[in-house]
N, C-alpha and C positions, 0 to 999 in steps of 0.2 A: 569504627563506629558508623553508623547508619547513618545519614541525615535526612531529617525527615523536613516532608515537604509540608507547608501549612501556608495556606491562601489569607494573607494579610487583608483584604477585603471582607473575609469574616470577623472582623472584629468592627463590631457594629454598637456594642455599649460602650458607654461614657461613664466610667466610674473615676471616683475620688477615691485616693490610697490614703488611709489615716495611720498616723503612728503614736502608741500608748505615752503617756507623759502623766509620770508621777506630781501630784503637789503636797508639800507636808502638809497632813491638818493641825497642826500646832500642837497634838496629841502623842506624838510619835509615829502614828502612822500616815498612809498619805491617799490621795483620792485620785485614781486614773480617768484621767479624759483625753479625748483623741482629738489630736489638731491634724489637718488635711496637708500631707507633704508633695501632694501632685493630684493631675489629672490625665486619665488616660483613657486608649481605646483597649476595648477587650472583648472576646469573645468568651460568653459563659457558656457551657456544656452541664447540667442538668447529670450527674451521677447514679446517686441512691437516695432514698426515703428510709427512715426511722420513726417510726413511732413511739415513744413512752407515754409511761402515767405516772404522773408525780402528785402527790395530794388529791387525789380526784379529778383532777383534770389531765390531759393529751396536752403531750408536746411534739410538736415535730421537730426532726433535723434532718437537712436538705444538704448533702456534700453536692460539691459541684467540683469541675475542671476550668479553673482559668486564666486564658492564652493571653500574657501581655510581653509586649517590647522585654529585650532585657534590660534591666538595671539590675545596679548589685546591692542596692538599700532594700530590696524587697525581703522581708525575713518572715517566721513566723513570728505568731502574737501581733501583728497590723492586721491591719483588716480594709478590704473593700467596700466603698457607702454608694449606691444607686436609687437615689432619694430618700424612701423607708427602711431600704433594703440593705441587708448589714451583712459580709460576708467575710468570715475571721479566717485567716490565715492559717494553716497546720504547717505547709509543707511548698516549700518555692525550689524547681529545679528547672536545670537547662536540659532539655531533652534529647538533645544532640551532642552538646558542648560545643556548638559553636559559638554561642553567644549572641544569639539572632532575638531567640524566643523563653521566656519562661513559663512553666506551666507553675498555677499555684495550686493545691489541694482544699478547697475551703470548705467551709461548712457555713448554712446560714440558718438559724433557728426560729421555727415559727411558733405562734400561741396559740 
């Protein structure tokens, strides 16, 4: 396997990692909110653009690439928060296998 080289000076954002947390509604079903399980540095990479139309109105969807530390809590369905800026998790892997780096697959949707 290759190992790839990646300059730990680019990761120059400061995002909070939130993870989904069920609460029942007393109804049987429950209401997902994200509480913040870290903070980290990251480098975001900018992928592809999407456009649709839903109801008359343009939605975008923004995939991005992004480069944090390893851990092994990072899964998909978390998601990355950068003040406004909401970026949900698809796809978390180690690039190498070394366990240096993981890249996450995200998506961030715009109105």
């Amino acid at each position: 396997m290759m190992v790839v080289f990646f300059d730990p000076g680019q990761m120059t954002a400061r995002l909070d990692l939130e993870a989904p947390q069920a609460v029942p509604d007393g109804q049987g079903g429950a209401t997902v909110s994200f509480d913040v399980v870290a903070s980290l540095w990251a480098r975001i990479e900018p992928v592809s653009f999407l456009l649709t139309e839903e109801a008359a109105s343009e939605r975008g969807t923004i995939s991005h690439r992004i480069w944090v530390k390893f851990r092994e809590d990072i899964t998909a369905g978390q998601r990355f928060r950068k003040g406004t800026r909401v970026f949900v998790v698809k796809l978390a892997r180690d690039p190498d296998e070394t366990r240096r780096y993981l890249v996450c697959q995200c998506e961030e949707e715009t109105r």
